[in-house]
MIKENU-203501 format. One record per atom (N, C-alpha, C): residue in one letter; z, x, y. Coordinates in steps of 0.02 Angstrom, whole numbers, padded with zeros to 5 digits, always signed. Layout:
BEGIN
AZXY;...
REM end
This chain:
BEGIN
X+00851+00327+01088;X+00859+00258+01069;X+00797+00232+01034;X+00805+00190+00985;X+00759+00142+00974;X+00695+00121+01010;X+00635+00105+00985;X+00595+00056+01022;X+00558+00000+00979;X+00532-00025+01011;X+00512-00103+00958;X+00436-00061+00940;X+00452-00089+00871;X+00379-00071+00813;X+00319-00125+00841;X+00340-00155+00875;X+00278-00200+00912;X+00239-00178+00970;X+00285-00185+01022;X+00249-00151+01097;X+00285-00077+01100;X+00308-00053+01071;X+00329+00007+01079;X+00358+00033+01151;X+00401-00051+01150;X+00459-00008+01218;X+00524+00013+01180;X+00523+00074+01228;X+00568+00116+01212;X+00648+00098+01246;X+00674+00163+01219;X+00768+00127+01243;X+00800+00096+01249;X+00772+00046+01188;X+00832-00011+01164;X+00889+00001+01137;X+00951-00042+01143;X+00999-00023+01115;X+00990-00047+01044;X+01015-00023+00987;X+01025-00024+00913;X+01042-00086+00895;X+01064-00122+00929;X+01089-00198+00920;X+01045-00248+00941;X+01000-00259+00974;X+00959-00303+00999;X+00944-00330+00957;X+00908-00399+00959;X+00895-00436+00946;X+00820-00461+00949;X+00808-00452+01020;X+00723-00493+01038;X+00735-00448+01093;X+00650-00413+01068;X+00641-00366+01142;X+00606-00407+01202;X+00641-00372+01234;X+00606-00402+01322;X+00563-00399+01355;X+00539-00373+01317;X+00450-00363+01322;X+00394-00400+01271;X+00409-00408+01211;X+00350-00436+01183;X+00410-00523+01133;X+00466-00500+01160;X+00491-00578+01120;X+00515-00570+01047;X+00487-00539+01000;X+00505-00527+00962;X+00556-00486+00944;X+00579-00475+00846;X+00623-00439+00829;X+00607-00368+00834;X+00640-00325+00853;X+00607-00251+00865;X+00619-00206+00808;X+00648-00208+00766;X+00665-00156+00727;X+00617-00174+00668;X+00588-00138+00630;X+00578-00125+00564;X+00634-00145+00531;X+00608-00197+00470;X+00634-00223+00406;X+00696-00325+00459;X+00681-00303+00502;X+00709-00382+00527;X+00684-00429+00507;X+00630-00437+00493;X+00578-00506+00456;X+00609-00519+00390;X+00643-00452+00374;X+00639-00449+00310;X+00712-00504+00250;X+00707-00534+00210;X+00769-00559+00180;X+00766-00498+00108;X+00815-00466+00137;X+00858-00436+00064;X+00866-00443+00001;X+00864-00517+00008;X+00872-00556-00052;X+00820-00560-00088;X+00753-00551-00063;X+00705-00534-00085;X+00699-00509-00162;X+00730-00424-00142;X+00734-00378-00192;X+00775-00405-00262;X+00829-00446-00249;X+00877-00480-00301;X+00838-00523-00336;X+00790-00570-00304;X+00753-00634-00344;X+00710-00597-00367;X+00671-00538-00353;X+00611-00515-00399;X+00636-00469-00460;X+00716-00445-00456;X+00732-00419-00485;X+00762-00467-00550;X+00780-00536-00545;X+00822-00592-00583;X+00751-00615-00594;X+00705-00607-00573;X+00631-00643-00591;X+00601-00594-00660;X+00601-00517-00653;X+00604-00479-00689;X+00612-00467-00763;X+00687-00485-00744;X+00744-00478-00809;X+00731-00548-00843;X+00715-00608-00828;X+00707-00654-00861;X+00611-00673-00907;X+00566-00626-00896;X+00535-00589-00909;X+00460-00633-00846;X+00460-00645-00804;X+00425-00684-00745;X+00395-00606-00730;X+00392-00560-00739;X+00357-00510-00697;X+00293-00525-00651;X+00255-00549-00701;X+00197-00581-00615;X+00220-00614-00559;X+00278-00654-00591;X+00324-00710-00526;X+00352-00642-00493;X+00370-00598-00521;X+00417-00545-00468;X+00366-00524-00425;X+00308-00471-00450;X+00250-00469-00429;X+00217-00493-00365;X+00216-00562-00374;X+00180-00612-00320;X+00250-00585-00273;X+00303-00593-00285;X+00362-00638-00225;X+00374-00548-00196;X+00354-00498-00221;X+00349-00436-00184;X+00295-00433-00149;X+00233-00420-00198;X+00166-00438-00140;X+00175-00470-00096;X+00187-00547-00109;X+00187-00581-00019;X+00203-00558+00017;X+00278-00534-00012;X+00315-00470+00072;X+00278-00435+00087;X+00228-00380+00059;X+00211-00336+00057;X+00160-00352+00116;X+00118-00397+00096;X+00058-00429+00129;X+00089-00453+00198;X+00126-00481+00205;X+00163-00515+00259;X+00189-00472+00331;X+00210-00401+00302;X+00230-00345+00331;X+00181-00293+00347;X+00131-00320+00288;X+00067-00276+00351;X+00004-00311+00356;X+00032-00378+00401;X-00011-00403+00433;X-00038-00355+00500;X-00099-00360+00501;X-00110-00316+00593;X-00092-00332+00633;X-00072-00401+00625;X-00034-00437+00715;X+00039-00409+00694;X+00091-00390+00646;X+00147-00395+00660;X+00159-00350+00577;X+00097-00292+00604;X+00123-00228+00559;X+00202-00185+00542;X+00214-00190+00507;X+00296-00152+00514;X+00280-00092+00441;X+00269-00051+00482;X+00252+00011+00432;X+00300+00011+00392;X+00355+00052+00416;X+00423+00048+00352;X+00440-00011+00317;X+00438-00051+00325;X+00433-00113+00264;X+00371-00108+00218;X+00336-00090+00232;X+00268-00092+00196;X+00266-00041+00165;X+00281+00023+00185;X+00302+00077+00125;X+00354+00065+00079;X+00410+00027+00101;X+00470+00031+00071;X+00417-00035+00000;X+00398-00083+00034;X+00384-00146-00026;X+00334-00107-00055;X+00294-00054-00048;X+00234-00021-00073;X+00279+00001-00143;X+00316+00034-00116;X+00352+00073-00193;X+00392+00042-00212;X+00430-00024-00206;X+00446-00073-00253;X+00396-00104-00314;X+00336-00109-00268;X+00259-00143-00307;X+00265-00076-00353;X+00241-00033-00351;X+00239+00032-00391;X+00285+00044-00432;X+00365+00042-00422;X+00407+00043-00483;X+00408-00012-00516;X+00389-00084-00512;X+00370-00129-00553;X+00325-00102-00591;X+00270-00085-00556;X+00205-00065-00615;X+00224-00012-00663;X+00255+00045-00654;X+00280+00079-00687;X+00322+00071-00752;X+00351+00010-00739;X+00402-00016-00781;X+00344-00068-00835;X+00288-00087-00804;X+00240-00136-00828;X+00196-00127-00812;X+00158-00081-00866;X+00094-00058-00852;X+00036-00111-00838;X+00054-00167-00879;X+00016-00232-00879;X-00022-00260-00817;X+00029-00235-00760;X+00006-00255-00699;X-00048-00178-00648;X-00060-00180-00692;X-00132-00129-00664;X-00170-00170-00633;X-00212-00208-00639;X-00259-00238-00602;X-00238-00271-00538;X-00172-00276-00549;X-00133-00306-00458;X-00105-00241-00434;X-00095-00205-00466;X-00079-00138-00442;X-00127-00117-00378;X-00203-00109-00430;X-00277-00100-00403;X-00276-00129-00341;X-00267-00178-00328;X-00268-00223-00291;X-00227-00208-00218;X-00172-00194-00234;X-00121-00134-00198;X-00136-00096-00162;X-00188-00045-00200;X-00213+00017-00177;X-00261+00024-00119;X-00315-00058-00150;X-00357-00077-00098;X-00343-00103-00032;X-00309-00119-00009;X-00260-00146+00028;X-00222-00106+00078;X-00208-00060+00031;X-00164+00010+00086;X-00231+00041+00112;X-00273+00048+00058;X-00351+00078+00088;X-00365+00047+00140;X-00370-00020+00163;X-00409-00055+00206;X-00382-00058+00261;X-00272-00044+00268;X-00241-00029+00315;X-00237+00032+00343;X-00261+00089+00318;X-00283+00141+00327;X-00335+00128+00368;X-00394+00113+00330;X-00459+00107+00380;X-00465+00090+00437;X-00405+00027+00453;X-00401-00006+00509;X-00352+00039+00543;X-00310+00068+00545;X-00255+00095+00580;X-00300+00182+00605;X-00322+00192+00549;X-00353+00280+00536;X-00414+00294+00557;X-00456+00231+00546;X-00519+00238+00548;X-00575+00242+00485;X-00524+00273+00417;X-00544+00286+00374;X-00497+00275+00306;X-00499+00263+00262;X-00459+00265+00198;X-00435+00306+00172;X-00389+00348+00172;X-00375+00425+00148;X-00394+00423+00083;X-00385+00526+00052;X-00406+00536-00007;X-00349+00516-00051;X-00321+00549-00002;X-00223+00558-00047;X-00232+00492-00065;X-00230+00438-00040;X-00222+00374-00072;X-00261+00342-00122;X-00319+00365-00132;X-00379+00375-00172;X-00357+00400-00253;X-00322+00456-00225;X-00318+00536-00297;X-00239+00479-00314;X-00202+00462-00274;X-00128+00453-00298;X-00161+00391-00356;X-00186+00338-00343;X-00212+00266-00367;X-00258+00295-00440;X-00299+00343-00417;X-00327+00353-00476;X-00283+00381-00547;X-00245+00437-00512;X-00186+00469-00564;X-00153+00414-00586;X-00144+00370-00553;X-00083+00326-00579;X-00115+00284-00634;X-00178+00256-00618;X-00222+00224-00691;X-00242+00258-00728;X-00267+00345-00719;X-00270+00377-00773;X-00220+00388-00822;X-00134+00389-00799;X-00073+00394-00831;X-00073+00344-00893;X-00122+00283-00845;X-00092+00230-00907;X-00164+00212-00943;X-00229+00255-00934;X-00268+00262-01010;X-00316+00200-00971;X-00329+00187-00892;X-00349+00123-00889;X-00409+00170-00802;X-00436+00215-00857;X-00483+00246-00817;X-00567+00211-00778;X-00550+00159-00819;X-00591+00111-00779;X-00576+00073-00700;X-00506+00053-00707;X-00499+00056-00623;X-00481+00110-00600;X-00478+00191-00619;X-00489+00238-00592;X-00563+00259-00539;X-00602+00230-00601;X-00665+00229-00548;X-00691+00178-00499;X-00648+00119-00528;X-00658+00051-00468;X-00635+00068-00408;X-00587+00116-00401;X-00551+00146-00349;X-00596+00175-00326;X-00628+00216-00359;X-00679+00261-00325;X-00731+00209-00278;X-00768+00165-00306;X-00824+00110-00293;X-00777+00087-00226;X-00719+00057-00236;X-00655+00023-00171;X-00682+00082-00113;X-00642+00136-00134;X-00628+00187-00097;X-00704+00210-00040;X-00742+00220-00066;X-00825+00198-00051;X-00859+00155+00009;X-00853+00098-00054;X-00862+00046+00022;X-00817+00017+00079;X-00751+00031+00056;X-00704+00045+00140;X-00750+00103+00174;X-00732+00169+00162;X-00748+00192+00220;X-00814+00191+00235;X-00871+00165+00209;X-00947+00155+00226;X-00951+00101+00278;X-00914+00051+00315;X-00926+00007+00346;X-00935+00030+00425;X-00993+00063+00432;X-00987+00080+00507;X-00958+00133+00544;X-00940+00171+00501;X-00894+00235+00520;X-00938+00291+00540;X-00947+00315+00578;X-00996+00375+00587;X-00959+00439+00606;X-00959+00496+00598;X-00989+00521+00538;X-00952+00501+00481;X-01005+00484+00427;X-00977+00467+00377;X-00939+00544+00348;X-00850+00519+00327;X-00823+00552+00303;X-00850+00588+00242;X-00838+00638+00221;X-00838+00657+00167;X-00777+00645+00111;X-00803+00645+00027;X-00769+00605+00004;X-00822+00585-00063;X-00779+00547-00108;X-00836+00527-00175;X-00868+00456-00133;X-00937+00455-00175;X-01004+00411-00159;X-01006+00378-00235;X-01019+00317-00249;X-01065+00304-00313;X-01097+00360-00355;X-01142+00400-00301;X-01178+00457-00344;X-01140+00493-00385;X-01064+00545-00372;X-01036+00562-00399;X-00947+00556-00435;X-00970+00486-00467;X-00912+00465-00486;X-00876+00518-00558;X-00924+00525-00593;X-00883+00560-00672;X-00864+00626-00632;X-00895+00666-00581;X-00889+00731-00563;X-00831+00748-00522;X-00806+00673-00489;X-00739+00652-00457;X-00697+00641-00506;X-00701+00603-00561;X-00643+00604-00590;X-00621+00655-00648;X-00677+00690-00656;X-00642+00762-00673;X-00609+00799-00631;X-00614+00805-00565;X-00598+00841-00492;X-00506+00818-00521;X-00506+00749-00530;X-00455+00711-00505;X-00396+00731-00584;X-00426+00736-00641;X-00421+00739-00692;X-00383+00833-00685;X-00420+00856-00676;X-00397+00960-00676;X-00322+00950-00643;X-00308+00923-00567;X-00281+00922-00525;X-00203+00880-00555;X-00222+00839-00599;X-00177+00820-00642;X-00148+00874-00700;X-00178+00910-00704;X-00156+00965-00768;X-00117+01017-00748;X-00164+01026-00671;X-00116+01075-00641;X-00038+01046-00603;X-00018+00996-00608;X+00046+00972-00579;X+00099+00967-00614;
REM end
C-alpha cells in the first residue's frame, strides 16, 4: 500500500484523503491542479511563453518546498520547464536558474549537488551555443557544494573551468 510523501506512514489505502498522522494530503501530485498544464500550454500558443514559464516555475517551486517536498511533482514540473526550453531556447537564463535550484535541493536532501545534474545543465546550454551559462553552472555548481561540506567532494573548482568543459564537451561527442 501507499504511504504519505510527508511522514512516511505506510499502508494507506489508495483513496485517502488526509493522513492520520501528519493531516495532510498523502499522495504525490494532490496539491497539484491539472489545469495547470492547459493554462501554460494556452499561455504558450498565444505567444506569453515567460507567462507559461513563471505559472510552471511557481509549481515547480511550490512542490519543492522543504516543508512539503513532493519529489514526483517536481520531477514531473522539472521536465515540463525543460520541454518549454527546448521548444524556446530564449529561456536559458530561467532555465539556469532551474538547474540551480535542483542543485540546491540536492544539496539539501544529498548533502551535495550531483555531477549528473551539473554535466546534464551544461550539455543542455552547450546544445544551444550559450556556453557561457555552461560555465556559470560550473561557478553555481561550486559554490553549492563548498558551503560547509566536509570532505569536500570532488568535482570542478573555479581553478579548472575550460578543462571541465572540454571533459563535458568529448562526452557529448561520444553520445
Amino acid at each position: 500500500m501507499p504511504e504519505c510523501i510527508f511522514c512516511e506512514d505506510g499502508d494507506l489505502p489508495a483513496d485517502t484523503e488526509e493522513c492520520p498522522d501528519c493531516c495532510r494530503k498523502p499522495f504525490s501530485g494532490m496539491y497539484f491542479d491539472k489545469e495547470q498544464y492547459a493554462r501554460a500550454k494556452a499561455l504558450e500558443e498565444a505567444g506569453n511563453v515567460i507567462d507559461a514559464w513563471e505559472l510552471l516555475h511557481e509549481e515547480f517551486r511550490s512542490h519543492g518546498d522543504r516543508d512539503h517536498f513532493d519529489d514526483p511533482m517536481v520531477d514531473e514540473l522539472e521536465t515540463k520547464l525543460h520541454e518549454l526550453f527546448l521548444r524556446h531556447s530564449s529561456l536559458a537564463e530561467r532555465r539556469l536558474v532551474v538547474y540551480e535550484e535542483r542543485m540546491s535541493m540536492e544539496r539539501f536532501w544529498g548533502h551535495f549537488a550531483s555531477e549528473r545534474t551539473l554535466k546534464e545543465g551544461m550539455k543542455s546550454m552547450i546544445r544551444i551555443e550559450r556556453e557561457d551559462l555552461a560555465e556559470e553552472l560550473i561557478y553555481i555548481h561550486h559554490g553549492i557544494n563548498a558551503q560547509g561540506t566536509y570532505p569536500r567532494l570532488e568535482g570542478p573548482d573555479e581553478n579548472d573551468v575550460k578543462s571541465y568543459m572540454a571533459l563535458v564537451k568529448n562526452e557529448m561527442k561520444e553520445e
